[in-house]
C-alpha positions in Angstrom: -51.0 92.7 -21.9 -51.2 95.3 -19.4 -49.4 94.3 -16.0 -48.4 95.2 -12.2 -45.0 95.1 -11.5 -44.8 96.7 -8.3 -46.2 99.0 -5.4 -45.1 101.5 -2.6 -47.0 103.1 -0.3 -46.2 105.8 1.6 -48.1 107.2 4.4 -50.7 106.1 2.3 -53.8 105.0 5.2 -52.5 102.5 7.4 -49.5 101.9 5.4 -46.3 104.1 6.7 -43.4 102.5 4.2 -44.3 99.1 1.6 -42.5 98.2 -1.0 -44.5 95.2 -3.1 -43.1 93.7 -5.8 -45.2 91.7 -7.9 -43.1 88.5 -9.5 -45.1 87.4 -12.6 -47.2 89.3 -15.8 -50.1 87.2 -14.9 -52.1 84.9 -12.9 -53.6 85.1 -9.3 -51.8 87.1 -6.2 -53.6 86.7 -3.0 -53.5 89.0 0.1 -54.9 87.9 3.4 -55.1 89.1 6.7 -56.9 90.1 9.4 -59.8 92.8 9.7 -57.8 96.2 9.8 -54.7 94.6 8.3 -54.2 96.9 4.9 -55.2 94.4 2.3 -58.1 96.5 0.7 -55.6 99.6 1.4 -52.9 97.6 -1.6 -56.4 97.5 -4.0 -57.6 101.6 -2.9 -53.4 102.6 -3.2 -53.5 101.4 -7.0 -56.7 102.6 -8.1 -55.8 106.2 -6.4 -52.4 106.5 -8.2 -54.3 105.7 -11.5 -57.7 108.1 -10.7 -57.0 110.1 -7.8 -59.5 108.5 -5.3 -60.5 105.6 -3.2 -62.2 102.8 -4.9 -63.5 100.7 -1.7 -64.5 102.9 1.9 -64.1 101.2 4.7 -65.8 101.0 8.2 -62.2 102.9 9.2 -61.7 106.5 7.9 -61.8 106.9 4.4 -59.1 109.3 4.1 -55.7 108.6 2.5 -53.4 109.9 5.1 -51.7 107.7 7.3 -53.1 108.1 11.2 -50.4 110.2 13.2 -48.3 111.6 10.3 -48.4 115.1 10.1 -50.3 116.7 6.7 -47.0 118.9 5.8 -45.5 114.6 4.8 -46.4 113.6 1.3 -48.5 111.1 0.9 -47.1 109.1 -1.9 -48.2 105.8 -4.5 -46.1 104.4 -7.0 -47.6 101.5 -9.2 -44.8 100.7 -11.8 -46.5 98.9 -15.0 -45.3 97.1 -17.8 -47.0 96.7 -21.3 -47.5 97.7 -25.0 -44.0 97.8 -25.2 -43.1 100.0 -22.6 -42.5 100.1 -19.3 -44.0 102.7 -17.1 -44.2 104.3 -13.5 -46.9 106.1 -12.2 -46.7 108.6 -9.1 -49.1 109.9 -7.5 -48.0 112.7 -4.8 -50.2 114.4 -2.4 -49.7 117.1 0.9 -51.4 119.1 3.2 -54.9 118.3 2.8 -55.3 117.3 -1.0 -57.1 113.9 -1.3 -56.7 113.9 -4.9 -53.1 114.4 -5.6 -50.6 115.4 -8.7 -49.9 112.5 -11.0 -46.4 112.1 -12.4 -46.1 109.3 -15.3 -42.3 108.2 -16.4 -41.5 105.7 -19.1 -38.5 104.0 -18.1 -37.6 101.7 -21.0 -33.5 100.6 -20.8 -32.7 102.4 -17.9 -33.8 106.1 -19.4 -36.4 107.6 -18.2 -39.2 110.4 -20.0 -42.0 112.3 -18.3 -45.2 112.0 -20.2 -47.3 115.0 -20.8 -50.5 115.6 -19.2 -52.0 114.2 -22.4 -50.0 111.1 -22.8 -50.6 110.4 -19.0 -54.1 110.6 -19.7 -54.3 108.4 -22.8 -52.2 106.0 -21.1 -54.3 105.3 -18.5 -57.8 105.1 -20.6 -56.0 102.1 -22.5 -54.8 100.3 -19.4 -58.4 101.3 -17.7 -60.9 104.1 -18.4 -62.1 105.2 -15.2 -65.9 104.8 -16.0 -65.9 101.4 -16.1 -63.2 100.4 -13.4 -65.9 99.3 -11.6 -66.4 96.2 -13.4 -62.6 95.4 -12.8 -62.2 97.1 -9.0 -64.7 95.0 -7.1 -66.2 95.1 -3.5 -66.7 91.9 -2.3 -69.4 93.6 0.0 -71.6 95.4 -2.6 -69.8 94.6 -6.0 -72.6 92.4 -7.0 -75.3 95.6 -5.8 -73.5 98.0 -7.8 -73.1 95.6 -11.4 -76.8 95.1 -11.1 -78.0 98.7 -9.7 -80.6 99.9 -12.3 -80.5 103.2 -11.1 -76.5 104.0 -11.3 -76.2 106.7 -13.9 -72.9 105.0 -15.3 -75.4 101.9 -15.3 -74.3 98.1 -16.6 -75.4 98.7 -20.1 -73.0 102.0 -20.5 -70.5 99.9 -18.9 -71.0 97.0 -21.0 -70.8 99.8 -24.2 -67.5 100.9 -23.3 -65.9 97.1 -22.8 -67.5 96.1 -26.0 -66.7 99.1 -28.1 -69.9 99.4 -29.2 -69.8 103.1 -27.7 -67.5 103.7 -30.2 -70.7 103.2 -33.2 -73.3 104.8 -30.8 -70.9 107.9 -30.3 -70.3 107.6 -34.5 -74.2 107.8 -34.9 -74.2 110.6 -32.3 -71.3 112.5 -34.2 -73.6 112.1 -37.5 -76.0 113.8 -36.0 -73.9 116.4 -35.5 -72.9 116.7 -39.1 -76.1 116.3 -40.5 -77.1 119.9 -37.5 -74.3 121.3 -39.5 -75.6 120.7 -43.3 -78.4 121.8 -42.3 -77.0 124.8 -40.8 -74.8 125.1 -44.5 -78.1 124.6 -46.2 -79.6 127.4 -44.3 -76.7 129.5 -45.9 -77.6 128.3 -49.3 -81.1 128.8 -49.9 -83.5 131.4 -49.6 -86.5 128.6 -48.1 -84.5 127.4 -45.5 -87.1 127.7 -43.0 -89.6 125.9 -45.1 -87.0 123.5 -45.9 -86.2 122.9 -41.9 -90.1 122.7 -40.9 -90.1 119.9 -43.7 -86.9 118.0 -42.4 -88.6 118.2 -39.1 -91.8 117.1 -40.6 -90.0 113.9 -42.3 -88.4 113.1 -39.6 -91.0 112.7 -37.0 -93.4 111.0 -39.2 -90.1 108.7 -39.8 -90.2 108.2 -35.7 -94.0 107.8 -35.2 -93.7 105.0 -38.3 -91.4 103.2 -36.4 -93.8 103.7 -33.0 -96.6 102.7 -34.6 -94.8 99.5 -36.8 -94.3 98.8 -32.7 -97.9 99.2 -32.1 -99.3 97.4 -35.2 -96.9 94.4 -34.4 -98.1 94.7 -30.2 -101.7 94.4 -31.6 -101.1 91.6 -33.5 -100.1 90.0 -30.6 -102.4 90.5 -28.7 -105.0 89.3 -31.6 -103.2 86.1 -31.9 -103.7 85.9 -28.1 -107.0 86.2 -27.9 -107.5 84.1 -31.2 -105.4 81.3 -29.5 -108.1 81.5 -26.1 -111.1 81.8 -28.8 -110.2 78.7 -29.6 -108.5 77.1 -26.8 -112.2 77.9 -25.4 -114.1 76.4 -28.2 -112.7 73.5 -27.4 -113.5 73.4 -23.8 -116.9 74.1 -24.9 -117.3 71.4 -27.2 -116.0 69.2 -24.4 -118.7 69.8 -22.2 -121.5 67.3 -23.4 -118.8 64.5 -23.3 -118.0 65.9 -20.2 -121.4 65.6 -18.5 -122.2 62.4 -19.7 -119.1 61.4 -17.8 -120.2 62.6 -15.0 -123.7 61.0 -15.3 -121.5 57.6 -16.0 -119.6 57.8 -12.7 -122.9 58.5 -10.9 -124.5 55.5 -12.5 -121.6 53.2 -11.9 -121.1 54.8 -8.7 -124.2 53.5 -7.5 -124.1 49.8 -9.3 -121.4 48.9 -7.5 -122.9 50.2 -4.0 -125.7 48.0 -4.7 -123.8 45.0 -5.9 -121.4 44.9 -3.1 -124.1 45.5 -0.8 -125.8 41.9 -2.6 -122.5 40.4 -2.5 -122.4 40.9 1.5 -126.0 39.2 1.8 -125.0 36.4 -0.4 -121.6 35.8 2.0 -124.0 36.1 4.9 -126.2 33.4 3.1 -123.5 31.2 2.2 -121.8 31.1 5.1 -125.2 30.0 7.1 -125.9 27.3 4.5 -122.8 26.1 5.2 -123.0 25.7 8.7 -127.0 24.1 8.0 -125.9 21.4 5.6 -122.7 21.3 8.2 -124.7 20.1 11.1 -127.4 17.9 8.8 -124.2 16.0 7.6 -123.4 15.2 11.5 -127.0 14.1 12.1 -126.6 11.9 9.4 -123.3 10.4 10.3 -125.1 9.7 13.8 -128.5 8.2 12.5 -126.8 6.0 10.3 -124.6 4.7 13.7 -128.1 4.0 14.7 -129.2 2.1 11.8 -126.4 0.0 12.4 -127.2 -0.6 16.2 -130.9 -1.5 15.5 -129.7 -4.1 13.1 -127.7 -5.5 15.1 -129.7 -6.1 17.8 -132.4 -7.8 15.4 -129.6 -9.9 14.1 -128.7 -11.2 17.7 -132.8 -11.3 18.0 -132.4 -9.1 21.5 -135.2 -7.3 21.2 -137.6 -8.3 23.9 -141.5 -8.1 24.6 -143.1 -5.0 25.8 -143.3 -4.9 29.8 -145.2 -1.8 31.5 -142.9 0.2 33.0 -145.1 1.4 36.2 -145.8 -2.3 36.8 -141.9 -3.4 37.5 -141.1 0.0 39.2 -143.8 -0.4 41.2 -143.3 -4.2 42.4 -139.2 -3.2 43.0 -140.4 -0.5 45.2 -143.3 -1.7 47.6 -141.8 -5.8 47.1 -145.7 -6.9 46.5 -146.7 -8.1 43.5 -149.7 -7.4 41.4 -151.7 -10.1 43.6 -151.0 -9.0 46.8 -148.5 -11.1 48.2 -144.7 -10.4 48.8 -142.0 -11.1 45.9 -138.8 -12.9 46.8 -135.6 -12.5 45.7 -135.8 -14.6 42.5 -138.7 -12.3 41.7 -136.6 -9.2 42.2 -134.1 -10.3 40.5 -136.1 -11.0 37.6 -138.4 -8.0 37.3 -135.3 -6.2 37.4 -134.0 -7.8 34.3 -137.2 -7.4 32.5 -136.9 -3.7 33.6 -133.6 -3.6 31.9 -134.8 -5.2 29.2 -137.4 -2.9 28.8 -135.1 0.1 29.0 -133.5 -1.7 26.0 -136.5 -1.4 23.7 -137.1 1.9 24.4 -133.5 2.5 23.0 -134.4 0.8 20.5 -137.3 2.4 19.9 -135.5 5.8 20.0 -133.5 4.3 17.1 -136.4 3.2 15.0 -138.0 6.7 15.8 -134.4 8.6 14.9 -134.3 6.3 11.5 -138.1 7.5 10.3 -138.0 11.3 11.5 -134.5 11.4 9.9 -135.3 9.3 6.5 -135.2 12.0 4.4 -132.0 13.9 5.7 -129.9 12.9 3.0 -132.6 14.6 0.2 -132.6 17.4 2.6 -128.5 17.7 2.3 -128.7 17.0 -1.2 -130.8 20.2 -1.8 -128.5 22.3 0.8 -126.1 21.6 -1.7 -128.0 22.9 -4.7 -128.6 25.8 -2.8 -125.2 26.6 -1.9 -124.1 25.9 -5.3 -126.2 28.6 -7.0 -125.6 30.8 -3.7 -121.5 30.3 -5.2 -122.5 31.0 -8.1 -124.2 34.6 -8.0 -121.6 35.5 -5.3 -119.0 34.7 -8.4 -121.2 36.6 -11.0 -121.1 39.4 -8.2 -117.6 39.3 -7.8 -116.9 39.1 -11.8 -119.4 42.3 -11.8 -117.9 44.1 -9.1 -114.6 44.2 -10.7 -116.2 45.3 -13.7 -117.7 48.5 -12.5 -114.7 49.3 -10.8 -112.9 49.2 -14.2 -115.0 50.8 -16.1 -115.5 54.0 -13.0 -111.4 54.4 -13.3 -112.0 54.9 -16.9 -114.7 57.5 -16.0 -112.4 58.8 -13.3 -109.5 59.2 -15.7 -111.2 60.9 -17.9 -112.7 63.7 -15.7 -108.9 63.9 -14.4 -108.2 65.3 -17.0 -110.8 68.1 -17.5 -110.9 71.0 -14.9 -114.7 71.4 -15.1 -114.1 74.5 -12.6 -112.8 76.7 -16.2 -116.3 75.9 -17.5 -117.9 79.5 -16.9 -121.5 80.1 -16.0 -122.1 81.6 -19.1 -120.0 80.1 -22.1 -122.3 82.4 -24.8 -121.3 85.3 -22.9 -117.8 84.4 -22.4 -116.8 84.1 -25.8 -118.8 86.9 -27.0 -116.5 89.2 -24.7 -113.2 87.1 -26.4 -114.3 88.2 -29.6 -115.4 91.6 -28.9 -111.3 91.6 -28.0 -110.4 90.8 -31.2 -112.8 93.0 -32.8 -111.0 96.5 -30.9 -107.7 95.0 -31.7 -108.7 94.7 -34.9 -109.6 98.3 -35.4 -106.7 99.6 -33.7 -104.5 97.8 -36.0 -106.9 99.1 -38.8 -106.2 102.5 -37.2 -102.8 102.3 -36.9 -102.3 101.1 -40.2 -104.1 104.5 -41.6 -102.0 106.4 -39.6 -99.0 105.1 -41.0 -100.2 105.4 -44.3 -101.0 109.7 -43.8 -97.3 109.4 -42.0 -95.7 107.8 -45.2 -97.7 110.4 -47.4 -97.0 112.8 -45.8 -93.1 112.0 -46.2 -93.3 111.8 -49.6 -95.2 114.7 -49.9 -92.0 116.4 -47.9 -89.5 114.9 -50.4 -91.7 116.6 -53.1 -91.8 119.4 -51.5 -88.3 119.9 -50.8 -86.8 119.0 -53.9 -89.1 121.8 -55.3 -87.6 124.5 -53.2 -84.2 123.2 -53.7 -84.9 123.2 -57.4 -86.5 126.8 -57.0 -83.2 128.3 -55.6 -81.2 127.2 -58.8 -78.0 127.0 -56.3 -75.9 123.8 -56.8 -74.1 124.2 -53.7 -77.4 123.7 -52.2 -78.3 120.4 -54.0 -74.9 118.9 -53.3 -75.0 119.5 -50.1 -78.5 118.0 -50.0 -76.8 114.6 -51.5 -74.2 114.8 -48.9 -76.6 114.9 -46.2 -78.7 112.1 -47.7 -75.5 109.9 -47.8 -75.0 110.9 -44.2 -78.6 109.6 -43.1 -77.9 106.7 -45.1 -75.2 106.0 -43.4 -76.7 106.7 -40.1 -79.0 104.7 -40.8 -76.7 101.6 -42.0 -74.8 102.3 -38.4 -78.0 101.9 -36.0 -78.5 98.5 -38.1 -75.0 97.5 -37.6 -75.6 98.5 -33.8 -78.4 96.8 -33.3 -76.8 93.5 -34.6 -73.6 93.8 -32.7 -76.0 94.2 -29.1 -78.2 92.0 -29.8 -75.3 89.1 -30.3 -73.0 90.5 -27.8 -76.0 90.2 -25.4 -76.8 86.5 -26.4 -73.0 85.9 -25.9 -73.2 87.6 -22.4 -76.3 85.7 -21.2 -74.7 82.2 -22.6 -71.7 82.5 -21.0 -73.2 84.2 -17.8 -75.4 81.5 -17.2 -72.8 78.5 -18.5 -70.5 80.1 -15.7 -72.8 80.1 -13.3 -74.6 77.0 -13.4 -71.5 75.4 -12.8 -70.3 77.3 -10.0 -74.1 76.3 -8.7 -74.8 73.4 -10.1 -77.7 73.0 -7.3 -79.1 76.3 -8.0 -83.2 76.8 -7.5 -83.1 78.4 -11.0 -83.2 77.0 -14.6 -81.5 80.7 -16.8 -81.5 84.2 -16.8 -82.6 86.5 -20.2 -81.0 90.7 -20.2 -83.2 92.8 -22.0 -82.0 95.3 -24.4 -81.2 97.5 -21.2 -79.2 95.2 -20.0 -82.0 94.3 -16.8 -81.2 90.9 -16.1 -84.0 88.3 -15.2 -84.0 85.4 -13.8 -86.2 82.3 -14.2 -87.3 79.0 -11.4 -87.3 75.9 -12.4 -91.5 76.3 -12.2 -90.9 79.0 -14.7 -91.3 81.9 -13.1 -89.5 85.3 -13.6 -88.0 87.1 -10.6 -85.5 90.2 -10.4 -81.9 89.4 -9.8 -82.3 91.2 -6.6 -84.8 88.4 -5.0 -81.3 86.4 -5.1 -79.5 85.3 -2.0 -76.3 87.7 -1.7 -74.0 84.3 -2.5 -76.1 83.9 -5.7 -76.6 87.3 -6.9 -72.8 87.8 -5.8 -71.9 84.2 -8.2 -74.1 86.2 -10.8 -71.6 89.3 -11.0 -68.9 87.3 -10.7 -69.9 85.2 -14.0 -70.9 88.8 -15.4 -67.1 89.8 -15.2 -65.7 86.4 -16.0 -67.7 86.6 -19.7 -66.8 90.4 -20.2 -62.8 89.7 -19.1 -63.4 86.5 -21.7 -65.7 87.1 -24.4 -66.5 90.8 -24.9 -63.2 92.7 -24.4 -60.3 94.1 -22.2 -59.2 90.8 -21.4 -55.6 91.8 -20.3 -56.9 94.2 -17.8 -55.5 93.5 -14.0 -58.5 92.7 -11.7 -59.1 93.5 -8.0 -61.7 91.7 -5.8 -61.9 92.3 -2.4 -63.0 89.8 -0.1 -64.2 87.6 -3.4 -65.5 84.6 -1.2 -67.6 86.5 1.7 -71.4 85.2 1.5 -70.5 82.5 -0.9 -70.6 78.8 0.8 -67.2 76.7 1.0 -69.2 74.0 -1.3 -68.8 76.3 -3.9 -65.4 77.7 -3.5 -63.4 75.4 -5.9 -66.0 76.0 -9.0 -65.2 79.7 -8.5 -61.5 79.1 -8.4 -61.8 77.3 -11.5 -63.6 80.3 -13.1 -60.9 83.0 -12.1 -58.2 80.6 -13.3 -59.6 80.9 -16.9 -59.7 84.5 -16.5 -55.2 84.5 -15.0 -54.3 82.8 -17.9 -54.7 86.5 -19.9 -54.3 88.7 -16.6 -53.4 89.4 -13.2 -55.9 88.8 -10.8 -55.2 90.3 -7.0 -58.1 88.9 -4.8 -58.3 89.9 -0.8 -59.5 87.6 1.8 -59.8 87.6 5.7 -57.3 85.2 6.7 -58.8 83.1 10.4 -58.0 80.7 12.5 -60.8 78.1 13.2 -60.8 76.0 16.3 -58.5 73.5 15.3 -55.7 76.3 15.1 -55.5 74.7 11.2 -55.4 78.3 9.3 -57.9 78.7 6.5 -56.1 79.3 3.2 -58.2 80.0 -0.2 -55.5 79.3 -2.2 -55.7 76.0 -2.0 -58.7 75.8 -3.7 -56.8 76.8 -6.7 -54.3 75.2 -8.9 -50.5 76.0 -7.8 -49.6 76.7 -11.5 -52.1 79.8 -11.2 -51.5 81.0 -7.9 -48.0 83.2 -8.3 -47.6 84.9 -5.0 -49.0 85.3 -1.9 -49.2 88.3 0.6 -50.0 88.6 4.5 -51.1 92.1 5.8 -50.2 92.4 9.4 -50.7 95.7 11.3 -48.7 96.4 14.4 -50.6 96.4 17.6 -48.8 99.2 19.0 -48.2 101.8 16.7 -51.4 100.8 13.9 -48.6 100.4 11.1 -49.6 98.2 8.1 -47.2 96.1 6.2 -47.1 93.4 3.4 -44.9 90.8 4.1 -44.5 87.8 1.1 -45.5 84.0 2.3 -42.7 81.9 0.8 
């Protein structure tokens, strides 16, 4: 394990004089500050002592002198390491107005002290950290995540991801093999009198090799897309036979549809009907209550034997008004008295008479009711049937319903005939391409062995065995070319399943609400991602707190997984753009990443408006955090300084 054991600064930017010294091998140092205060100055100062230049600009000049200090004073950066045994300081001196510097390296194991050469220095800091890939391990917290994921950066993510893997190290073997086999064939040249003949067959082999592999590419594309189109041939054929079913279905809603239009319409009449023969047998069951009442009177009233004789009516309202009687002569008051009874007597029989009247209009009432009731009954009846109808053709329209849910009639083209005639005229020209490309691999394989023949002839011809042996030795080195691009292709392809695991493990749980459902990194290392709807969208359609989590999880599965685990790491400003929510999950990710390393992460340190000062370390476990750092600059003269929170 590579560590940082101290740092000093000297006019280095807005640092005059700082001495930092770091307390532990690993875990996580924090610097905090305010804007201006020197914290990314402590990340720039160690990567310039290691490289020579600044890893982060800032919105302040980017140079490395200190403002007010004259150029004839040094600027000076010692980072003092400790690690693979040894224990070592690196200086890095400049004056006047050289940015870049002279690098001094000392071991200083046991109190003694050796200068490295120019060489060692070198070697010793490509195993602490090649320069071409610091910037997976120096990180911006403005852009970091824009410069990981930049598909135009000519030291792009996949070289990057080559160097921390190692696999650079086959690739550059394969490369180097190359270079032999250039140089057998140069010896070869030496050796035989057909060399010429014998390079325009090599040449010939050899691309016949490559377009076999372009067009085993194309012959497997083809097939794709033949199984494609196949798959909508049928997929189609089935929608077609569908369609018949599918139109009767339709004709059955319409049929229904209309049934139960007409039979609700019925089933209101028959309400209507019901409800009036209600209220008819209603009021006939009244009268008959109240001509019964005058049954009962009328017998009665023969039972007392009141009914009287008949008396005209004109005759005693006549006499009561004029008081002269039929004859002539003037009644008295006995005679009043008793015309006037038989006048009330007489108004009793027509009562009576209204009864006997009431009782023979009325006879048949209760035959009248009794039919009302009939009627009603069947009226119940078919309004029942109606009802048990209704409910029916409702049923049996949601099955109808259901069924056309589920077909989108809409896919059903005007022309099915014409439709899958152009799906299989697809087929057809895949078909013969595949046909085509399969006869042009065949020529490409004859002609390779007819390039074999042909150079084993002239070898043969030449009669040299220094020729043919190196012949065999440039076969083995093909072969083993050959076995190294296999064993390259392996190693990628499962270090890149392990990268987009882990990436994605890491990051769903830093965002365990996150709009997407995984990410896929094709064999250039592009990364995708994918919605939960399932579709596919460039990283950089992320928010910058996603796409920023995203890098973040990118380095935490490189640091743990892939390689230079023991590597110190800088992020500067590491939560800016990411939401507080969020904060502990990344915290937990970095503190799997101290337990091998030092981690030195920079953060604008603010007071909100209760005057209760932010800290990010809490959001970490005290066993991981080892030290932390405040960067105050002094208002009057600019000076920076690092001063230890105890």
């Amino acid at each position: 394990m590579i560590s940082i054991r101290s740092i000093t600064m000297k006019n280095f930017r807005g640092h005059k004089d700082t001495s930092v010294e770091i307390s532990d091998g690993e875990g996580v140092f924090f610097i905090s500050g305010n804007n201006g205060g020197g914290k990314t100055t402590l990340i720039n100062a160690i990567n310039w002592c290691l490289f020579g230049d600044i890893a982060f600009n800032t919105i302040y000049d980017t140079g490395i002198r200190t403002k007010g200090i004259d150029n004839s004073e040094p600027v000076e950066v010692r980072v003092v390491l400790e690690g693979l045994g040894h224990k070592y300081q690196l200086k890095r001196v400049a004056t006047d107005y050289d940015e870049q510097g002279k690098l001094s390296t000392l071991e200083i194991d046991s109190g003694n002290s050796r200068e490295l050469s120019d060489n060692e220095a070198e070697a010793l800091i490509k195993k602490i950290l090649p320069k071409n890939i610091r910037g997976l391990f120096f990180l911006n917290g403005d852009n970091f995540s824009t410069e990981i994921f930049n598909r135009n950066s000519t030291n792009g993510l996949k070289s990057n991801i080559y160097k921390v893997s190692e696999l650079d190290t086959i690739s550059n073997a394969i490369r180097h093999l190359g270079l032999a086999e250039n140089l057998y064939l140069k010896s070869i040249d030496k050796t035989t009198r057909d060399y010429n003949k014998i390079q325009e067959l090599t040449e010939s082999k050899e691309f016949s090799t490559k377009k076999i592999e372009e067009i085993e590419d194309d012959i497997k594309h083809a097939n794709d897309k033949i199984r494609e189109h196949e798959q909508e041939l049928e997929d189609f054929d089935k929608l077609l036979a569908s369609v018949a079913e599918i139109q009767d279905i339709i004709k059955d809603r319409d049929r229904l549809q209309d049934d139960l239009k007409d039979a609700e319409s019925r089933l209101a009449n028959d309400k209507a009907d019901i409800t009036e023969c209600i209220q008819k047998s209603y009021h006939k069951v009244l009268l008959l209550d109240e001509v019964e009442e005058y049954r009962k009177a009328l017998n009665k009233a023969e039972d007392d034997g009141k009914i009287p004789s008949p008396v005209d009516p004109k005759v005693t309202n006549n006499i009561l008004e004029t008081g002269v009687c039929l004859c002539g002569r003037c009644i008295g008051e006995d005679e009043r008295a008793f015309i006037e009874k038989q006048h009330e007597r007489y108004e009793a029989i027509n009562k009576l008479k209204f009864l006997t009247d009431g009782i023979l209009i009325f006879a048949d009432i209760k035959d009248r009711i009794k039919d009302s009731y009939y009627v009603l009954a069947d009226a119940i009846n078919d309004k029942d049937k109606l009802d048990s109808k209704i409910s029916g053709l409702k049923d049996r329209l949601d099955e109808v319903l259901a069924k056309l849910n589920g077909v989108n009639v809409a896919t059903i083209p005007n022309n099915p005939a014409l439709k899958r005639q152009h799906i299989k005229e697809d087929i057809e020209k895949w078909k013969i391409r595949v046909r085509g490309y399969a006869q042009a691999k065949i020529e490409h394989e004859n002609e390779i062995v007819r390039c074999n023949k042909e150079l084993q002839r002239l070898l043969g011809q030449s009669g040299d065995k220094d020729t043919q042996k190196l012949m065999k030795e440039l076969e083995h080195i093909r072969e083993l070319q050959q076995i190294l691009k296999t064993l390259l292709d392996e190693a990628e392809t499962t270090i890149r399943n392990r990268i987009q695991d882990g990436v994605w493990n890491i990051y769903s749980k830093i965002l365990p609400d996150t709009q997407f459902s995984g990410i896929s990194i094709d064999e250039n290392y592009r990364f995708t991602i994918e919605s939960k709807q399932g579709q596919q969208y460039d990283v950089g359609a992320m928010a910058v707190g996603e796409l920023k989590t995203l890098a973040l999880s990118l380095i935490c599965t490189l640091s743990n997984d892939i390689g230079y685990s023991d590597t110190p790491l800088f992020i500067d400003n590491l939560f800016g753009g990411i939401e507080k929510s969020h904060f502990a999950e990344i915290a937990r990710s970095v503190e799997q990443l101290s337990e091998k390393k030092q981690i030195f992460i920079t953060y604008l340190y603010y007071k909100e408006k209760s005057d209760s000062s932010e800290k990010i370390a809490k959001y970490f476990s005290p066993t991981f955090v080892k030290q932390e750092f405040s960067a105050v600059k002094n208002s009057e003269t600019g000076i920076c300084n690092l001063i230890e929170e105890k």
